[in-house]
mmCIF file of the C-alpha atoms, coordinates in Angstrom:
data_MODEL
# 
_entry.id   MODEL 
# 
loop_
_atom_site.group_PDB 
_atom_site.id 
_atom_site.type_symbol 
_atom_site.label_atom_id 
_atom_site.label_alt_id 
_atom_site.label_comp_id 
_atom_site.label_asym_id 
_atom_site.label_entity_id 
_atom_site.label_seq_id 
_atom_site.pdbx_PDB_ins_code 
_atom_site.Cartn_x 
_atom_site.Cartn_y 
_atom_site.Cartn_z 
_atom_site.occupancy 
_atom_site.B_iso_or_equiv 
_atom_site.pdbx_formal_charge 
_atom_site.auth_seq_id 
_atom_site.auth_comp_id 
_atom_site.auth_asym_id 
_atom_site.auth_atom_id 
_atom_site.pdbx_PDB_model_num 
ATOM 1   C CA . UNK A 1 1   ? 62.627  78.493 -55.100 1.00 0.00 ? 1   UNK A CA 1 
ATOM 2   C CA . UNK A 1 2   ? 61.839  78.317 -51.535 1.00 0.00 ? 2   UNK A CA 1 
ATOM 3   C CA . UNK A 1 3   ? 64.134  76.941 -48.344 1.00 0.00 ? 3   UNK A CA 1 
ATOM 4   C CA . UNK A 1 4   ? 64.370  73.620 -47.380 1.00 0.00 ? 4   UNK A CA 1 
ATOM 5   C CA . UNK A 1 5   ? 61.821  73.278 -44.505 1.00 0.00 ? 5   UNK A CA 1 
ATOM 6   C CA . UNK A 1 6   ? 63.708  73.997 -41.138 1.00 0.00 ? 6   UNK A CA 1 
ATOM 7   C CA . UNK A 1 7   ? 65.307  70.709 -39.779 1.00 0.00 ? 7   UNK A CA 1 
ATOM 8   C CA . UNK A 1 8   ? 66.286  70.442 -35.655 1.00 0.00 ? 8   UNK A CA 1 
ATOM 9   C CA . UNK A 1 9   ? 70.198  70.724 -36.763 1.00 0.00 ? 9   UNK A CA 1 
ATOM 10  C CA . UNK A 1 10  ? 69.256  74.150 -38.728 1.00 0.00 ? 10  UNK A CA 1 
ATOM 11  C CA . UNK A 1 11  ? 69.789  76.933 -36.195 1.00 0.00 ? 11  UNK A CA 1 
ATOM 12  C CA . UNK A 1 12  ? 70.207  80.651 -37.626 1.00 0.00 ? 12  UNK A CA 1 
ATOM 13  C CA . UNK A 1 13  ? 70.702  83.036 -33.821 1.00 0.00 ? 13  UNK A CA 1 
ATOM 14  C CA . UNK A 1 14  ? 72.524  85.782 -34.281 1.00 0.00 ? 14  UNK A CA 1 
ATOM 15  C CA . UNK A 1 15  ? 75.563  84.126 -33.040 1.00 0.00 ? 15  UNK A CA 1 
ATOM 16  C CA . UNK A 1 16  ? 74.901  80.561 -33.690 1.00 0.00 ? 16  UNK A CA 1 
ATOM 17  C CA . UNK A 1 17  ? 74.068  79.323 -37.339 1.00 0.00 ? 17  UNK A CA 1 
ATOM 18  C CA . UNK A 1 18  ? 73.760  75.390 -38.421 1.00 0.00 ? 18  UNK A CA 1 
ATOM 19  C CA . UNK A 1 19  ? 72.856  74.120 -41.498 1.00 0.00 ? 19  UNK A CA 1 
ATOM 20  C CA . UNK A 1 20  ? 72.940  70.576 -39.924 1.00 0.00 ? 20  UNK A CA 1 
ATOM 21  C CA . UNK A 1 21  ? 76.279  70.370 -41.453 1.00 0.00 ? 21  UNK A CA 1 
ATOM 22  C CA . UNK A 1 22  ? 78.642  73.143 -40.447 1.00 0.00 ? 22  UNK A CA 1 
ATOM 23  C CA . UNK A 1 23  ? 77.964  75.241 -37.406 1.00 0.00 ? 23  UNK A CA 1 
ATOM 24  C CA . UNK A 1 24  ? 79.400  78.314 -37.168 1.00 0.00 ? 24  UNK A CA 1 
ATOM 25  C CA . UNK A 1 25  ? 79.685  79.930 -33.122 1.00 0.00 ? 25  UNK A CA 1 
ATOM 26  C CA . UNK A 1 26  ? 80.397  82.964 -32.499 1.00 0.00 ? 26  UNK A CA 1 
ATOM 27  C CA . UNK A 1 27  ? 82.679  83.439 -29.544 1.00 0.00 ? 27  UNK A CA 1 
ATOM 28  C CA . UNK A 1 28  ? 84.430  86.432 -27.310 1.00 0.00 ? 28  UNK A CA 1 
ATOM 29  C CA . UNK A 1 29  ? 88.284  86.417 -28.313 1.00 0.00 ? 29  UNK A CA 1 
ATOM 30  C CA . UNK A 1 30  ? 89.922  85.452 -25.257 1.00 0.00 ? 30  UNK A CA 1 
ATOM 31  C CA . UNK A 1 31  ? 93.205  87.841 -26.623 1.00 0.00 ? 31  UNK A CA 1 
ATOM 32  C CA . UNK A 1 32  ? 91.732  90.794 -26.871 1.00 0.00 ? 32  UNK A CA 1 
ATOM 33  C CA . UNK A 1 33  ? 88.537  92.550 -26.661 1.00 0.00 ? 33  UNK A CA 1 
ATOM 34  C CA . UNK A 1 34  ? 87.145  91.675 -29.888 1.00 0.00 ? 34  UNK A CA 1 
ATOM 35  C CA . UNK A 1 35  ? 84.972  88.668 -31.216 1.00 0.00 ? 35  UNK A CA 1 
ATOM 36  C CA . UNK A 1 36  ? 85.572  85.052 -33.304 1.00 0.00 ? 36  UNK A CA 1 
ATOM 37  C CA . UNK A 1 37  ? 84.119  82.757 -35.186 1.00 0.00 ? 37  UNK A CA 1 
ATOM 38  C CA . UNK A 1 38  ? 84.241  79.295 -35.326 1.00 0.00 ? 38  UNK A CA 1 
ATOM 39  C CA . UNK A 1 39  ? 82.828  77.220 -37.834 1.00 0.00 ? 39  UNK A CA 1 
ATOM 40  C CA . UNK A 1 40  ? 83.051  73.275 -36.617 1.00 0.00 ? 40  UNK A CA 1 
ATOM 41  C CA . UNK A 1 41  ? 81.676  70.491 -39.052 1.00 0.00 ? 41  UNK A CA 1 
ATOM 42  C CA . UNK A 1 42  ? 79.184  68.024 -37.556 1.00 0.00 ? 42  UNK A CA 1 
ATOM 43  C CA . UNK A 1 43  ? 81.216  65.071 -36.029 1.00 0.00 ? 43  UNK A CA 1 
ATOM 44  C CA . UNK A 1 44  ? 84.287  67.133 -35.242 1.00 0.00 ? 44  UNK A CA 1 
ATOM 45  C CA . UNK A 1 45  ? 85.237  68.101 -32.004 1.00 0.00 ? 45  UNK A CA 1 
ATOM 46  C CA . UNK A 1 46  ? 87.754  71.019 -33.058 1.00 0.00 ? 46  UNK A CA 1 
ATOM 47  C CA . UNK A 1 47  ? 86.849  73.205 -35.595 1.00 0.00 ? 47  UNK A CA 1 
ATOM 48  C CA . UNK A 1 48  ? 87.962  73.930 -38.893 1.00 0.00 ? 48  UNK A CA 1 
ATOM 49  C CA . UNK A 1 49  ? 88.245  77.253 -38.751 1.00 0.00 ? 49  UNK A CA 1 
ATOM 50  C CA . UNK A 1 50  ? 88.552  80.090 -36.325 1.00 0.00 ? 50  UNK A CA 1 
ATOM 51  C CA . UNK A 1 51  ? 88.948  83.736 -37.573 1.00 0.00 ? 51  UNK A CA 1 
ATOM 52  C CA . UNK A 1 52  ? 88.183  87.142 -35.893 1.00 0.00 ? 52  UNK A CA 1 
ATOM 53  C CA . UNK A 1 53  ? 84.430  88.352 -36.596 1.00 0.00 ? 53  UNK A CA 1 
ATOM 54  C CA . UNK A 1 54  ? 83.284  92.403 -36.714 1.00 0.00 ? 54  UNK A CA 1 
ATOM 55  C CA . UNK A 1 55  ? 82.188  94.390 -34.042 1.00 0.00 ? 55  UNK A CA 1 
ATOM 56  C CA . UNK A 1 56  ? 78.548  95.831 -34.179 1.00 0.00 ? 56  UNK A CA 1 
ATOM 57  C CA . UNK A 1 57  ? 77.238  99.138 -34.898 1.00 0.00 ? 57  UNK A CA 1 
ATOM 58  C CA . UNK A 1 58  ? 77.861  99.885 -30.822 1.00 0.00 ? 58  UNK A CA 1 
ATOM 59  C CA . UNK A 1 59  ? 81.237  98.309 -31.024 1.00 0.00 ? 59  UNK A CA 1 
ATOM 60  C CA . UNK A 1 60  ? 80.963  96.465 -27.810 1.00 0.00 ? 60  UNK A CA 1 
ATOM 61  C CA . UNK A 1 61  ? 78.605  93.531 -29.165 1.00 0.00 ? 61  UNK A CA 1 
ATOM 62  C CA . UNK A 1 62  ? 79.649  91.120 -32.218 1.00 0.00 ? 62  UNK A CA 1 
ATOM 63  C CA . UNK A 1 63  ? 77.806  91.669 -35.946 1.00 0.00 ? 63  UNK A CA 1 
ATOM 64  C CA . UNK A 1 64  ? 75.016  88.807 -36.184 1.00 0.00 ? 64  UNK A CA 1 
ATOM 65  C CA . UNK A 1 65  ? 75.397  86.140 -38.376 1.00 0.00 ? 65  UNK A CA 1 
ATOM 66  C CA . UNK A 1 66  ? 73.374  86.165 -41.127 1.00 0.00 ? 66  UNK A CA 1 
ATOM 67  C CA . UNK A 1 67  ? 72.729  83.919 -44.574 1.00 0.00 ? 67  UNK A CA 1 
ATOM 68  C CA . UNK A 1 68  ? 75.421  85.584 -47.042 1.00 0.00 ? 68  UNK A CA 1 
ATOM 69  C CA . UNK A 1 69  ? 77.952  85.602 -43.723 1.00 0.00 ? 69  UNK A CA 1 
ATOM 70  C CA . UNK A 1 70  ? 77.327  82.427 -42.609 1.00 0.00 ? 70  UNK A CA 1 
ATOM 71  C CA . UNK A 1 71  ? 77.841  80.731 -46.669 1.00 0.00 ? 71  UNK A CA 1 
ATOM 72  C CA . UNK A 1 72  ? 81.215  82.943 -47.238 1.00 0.00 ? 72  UNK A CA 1 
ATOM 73  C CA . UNK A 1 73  ? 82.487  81.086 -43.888 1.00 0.00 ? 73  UNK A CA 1 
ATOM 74  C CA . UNK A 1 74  ? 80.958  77.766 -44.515 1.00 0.00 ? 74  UNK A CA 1 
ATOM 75  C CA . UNK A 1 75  ? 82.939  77.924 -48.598 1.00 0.00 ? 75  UNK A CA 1 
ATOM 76  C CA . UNK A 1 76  ? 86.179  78.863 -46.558 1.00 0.00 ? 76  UNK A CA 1 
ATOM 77  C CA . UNK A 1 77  ? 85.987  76.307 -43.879 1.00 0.00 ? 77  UNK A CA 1 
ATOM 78  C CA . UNK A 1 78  ? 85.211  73.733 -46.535 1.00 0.00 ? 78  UNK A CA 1 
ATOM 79  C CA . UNK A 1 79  ? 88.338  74.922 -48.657 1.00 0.00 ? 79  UNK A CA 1 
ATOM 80  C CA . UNK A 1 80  ? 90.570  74.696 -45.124 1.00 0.00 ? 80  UNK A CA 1 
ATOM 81  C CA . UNK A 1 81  ? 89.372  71.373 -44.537 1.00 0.00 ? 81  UNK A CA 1 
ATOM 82  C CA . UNK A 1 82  ? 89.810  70.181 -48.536 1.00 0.00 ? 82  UNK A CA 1 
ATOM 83  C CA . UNK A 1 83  ? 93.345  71.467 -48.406 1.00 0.00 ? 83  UNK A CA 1 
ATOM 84  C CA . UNK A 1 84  ? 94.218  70.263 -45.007 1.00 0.00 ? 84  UNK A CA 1 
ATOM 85  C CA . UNK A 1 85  ? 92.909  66.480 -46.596 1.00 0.00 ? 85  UNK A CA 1 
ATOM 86  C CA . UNK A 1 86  ? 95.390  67.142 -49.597 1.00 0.00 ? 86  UNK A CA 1 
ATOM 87  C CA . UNK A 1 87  ? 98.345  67.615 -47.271 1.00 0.00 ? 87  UNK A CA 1 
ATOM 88  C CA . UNK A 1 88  ? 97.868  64.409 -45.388 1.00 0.00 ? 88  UNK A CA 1 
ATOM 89  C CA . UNK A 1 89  ? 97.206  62.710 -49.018 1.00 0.00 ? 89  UNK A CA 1 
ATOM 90  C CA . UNK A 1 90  ? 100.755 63.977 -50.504 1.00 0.00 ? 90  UNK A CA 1 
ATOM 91  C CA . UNK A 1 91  ? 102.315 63.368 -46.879 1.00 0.00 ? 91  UNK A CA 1 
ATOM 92  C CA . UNK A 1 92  ? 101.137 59.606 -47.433 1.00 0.00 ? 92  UNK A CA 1 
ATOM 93  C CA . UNK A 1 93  ? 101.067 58.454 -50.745 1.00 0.00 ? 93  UNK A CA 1 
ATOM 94  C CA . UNK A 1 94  ? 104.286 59.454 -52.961 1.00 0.00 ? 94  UNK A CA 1 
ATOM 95  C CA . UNK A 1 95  ? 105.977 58.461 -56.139 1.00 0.00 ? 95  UNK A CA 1 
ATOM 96  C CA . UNK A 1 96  ? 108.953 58.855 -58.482 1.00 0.00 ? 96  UNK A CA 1 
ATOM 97  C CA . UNK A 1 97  ? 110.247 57.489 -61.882 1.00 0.00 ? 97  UNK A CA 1 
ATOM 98  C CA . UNK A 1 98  ? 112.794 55.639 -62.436 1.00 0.00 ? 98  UNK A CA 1 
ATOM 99  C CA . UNK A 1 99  ? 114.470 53.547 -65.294 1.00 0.00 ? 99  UNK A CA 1 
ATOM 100 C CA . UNK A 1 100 ? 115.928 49.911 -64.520 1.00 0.00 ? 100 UNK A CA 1 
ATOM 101 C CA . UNK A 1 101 ? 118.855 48.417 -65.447 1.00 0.00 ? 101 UNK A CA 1 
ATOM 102 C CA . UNK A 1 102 ? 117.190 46.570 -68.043 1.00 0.00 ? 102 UNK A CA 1 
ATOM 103 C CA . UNK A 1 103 ? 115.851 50.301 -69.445 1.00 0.00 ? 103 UNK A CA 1 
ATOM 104 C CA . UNK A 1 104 ? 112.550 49.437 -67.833 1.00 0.00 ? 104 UNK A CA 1 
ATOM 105 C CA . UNK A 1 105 ? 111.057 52.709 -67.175 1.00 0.00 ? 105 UNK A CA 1 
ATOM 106 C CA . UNK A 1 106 ? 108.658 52.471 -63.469 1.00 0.00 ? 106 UNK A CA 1 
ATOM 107 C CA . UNK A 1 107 ? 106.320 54.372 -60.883 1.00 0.00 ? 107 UNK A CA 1 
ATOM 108 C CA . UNK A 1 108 ? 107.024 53.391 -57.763 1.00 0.00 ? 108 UNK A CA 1 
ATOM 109 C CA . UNK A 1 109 ? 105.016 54.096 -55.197 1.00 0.00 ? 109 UNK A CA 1 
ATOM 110 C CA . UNK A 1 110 ? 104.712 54.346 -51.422 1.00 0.00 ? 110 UNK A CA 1 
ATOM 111 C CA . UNK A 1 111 ? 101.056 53.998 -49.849 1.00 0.00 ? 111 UNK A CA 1 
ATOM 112 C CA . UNK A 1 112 ? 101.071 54.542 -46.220 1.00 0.00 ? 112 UNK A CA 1 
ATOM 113 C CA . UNK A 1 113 ? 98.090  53.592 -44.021 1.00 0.00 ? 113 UNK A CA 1 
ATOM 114 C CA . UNK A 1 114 ? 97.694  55.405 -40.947 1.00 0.00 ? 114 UNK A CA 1 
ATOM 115 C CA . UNK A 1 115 ? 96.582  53.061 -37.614 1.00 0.00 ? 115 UNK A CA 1 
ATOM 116 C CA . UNK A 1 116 ? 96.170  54.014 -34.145 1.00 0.00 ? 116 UNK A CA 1 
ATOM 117 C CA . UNK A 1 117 ? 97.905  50.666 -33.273 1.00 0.00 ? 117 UNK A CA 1 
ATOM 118 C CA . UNK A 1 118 ? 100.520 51.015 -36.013 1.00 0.00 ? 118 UNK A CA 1 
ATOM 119 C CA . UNK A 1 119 ? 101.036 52.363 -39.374 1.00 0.00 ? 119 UNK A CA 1 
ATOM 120 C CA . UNK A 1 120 ? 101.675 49.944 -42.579 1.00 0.00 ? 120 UNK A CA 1 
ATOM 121 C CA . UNK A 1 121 ? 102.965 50.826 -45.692 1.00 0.00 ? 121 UNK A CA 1 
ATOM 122 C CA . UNK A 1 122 ? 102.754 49.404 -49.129 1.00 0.00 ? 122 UNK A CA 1 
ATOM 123 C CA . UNK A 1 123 ? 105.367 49.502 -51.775 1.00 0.00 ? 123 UNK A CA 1 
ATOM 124 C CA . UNK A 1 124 ? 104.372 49.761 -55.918 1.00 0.00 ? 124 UNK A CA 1 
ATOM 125 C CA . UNK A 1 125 ? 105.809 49.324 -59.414 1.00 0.00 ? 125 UNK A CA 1 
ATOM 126 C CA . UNK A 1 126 ? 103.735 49.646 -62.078 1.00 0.00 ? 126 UNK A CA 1 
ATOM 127 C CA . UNK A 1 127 ? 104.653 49.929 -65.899 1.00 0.00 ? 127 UNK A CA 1 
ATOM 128 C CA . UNK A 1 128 ? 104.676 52.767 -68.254 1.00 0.00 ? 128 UNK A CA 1 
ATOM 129 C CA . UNK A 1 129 ? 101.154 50.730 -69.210 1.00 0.00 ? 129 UNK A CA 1 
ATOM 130 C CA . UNK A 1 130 ? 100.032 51.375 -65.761 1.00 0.00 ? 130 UNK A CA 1 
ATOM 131 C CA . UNK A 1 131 ? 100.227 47.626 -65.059 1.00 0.00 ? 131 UNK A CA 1 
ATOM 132 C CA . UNK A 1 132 ? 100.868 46.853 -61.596 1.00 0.00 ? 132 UNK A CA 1 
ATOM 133 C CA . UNK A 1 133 ? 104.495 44.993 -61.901 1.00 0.00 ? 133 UNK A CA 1 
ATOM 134 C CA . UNK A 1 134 ? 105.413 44.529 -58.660 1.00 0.00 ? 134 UNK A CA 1 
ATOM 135 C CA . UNK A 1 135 ? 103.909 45.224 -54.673 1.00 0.00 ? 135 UNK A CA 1 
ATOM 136 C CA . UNK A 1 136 ? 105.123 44.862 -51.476 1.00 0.00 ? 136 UNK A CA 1 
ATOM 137 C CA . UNK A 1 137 ? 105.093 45.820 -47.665 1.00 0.00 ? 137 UNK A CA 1 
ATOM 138 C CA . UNK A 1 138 ? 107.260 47.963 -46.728 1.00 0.00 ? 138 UNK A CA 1 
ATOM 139 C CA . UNK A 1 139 ? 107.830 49.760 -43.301 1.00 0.00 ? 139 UNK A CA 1 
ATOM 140 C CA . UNK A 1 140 ? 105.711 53.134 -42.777 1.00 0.00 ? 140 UNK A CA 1 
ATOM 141 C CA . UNK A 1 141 ? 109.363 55.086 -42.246 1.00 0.00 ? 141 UNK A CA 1 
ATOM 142 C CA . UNK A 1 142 ? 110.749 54.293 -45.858 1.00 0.00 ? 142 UNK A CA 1 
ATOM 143 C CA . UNK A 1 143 ? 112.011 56.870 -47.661 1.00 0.00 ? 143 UNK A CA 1 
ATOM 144 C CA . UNK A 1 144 ? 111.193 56.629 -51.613 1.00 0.00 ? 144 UNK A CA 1 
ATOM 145 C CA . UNK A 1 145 ? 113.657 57.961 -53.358 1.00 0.00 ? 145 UNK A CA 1 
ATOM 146 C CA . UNK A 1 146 ? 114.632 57.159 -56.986 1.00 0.00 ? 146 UNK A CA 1 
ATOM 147 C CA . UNK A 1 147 ? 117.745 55.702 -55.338 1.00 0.00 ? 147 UNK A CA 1 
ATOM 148 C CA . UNK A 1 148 ? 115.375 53.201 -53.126 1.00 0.00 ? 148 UNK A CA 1 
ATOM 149 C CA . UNK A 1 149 ? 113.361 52.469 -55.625 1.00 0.00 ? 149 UNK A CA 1 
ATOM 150 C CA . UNK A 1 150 ? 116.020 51.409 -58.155 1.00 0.00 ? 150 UNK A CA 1 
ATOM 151 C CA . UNK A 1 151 ? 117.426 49.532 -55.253 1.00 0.00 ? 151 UNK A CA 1 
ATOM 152 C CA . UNK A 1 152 ? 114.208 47.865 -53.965 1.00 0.00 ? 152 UNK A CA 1 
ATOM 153 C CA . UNK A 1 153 ? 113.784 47.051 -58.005 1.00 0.00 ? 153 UNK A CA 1 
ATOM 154 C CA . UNK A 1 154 ? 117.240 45.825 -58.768 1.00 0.00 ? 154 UNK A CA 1 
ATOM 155 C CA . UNK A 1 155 ? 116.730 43.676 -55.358 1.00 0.00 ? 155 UNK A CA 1 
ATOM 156 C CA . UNK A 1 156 ? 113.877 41.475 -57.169 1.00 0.00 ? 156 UNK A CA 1 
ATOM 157 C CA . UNK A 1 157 ? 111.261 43.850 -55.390 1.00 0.00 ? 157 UNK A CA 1 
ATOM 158 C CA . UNK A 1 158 ? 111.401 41.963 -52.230 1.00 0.00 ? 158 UNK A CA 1 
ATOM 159 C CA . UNK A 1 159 ? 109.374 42.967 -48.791 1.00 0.00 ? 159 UNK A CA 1 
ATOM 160 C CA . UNK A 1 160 ? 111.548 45.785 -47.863 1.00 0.00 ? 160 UNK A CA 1 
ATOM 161 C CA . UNK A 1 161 ? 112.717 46.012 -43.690 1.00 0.00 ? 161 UNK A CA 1 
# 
């Protein structure tokens, strides 16, 4: 199996390597006397990742990038970025369980949509079916609790303020 033919995003320097994708830039550490790498993925303007990178054999120059280097850093900056999308999914989309007075048992859930101009937020029940019972706006600082959800579904489910 040979490489894919070289592209104008796919760079390999000895301290710049692009796969047209992620580019990963090595840089002098401002702290100290040592070196860093960044990798950045195309589009971004900060990068994902910045760690410290290994002096060369005359310990005054960094170690040049090569294949095996540059594919360790490109799986970790992926994982950073993959975890760092899971935190802002679980910081805006949560649910709990609750039971009804009627012994109805519900998910509710809280959606909230992120906007430059203004968040919204969406409110949930569905069944133990999975059948969407109920849905309404709700304000992007609502707490879900199981308290305010058995409140907002004792209440009729009604827009919540």
């Amino acid at each position: 199996m040979t490489d894919a033919p070289d592209t104008p995003d796919t760079i390999q320097e000895p301290r710049c390597w692009s796969d047209g994708r992620w580019t990963a830039q090595v840089i002098k550490n401002e702290d100290d006397d040592g070196w860093a790498v960044s990798m950045t993925l195309k589009g971004e303007a900060e990068p994902a990742l910045v760690g410290p990178w290994t002096m060369g054999r005359d310990k005054k120059n960094p170690k040049p990038l090569d294949v095996s280097a540059f594919h360790t850093l490109v799986k970790t900056a992926s994982e950073v970025v993959r975890r760092h999308e899971q935190q802002l999914h679980a910081q805006l989309n949560k649910s709990v369980h609750i039971t009804t007075a009627d012994g109805q048992r519900l998910r509710v859930a809280l959606a909230i949509v992120p906007d430059e101009e203004g968040a919204t937020a969406t409110l949930s029940a569905q069944d133990d079916l999975g059948e969407e019972v109920a849905r309404a706006s709700a304000p992007p600082t609502f707490k879900l609790t199981p308290a305010s959800a058995a409140a907002w579904a004792e209440g009729g489910f009604q827009r919540v303020r």
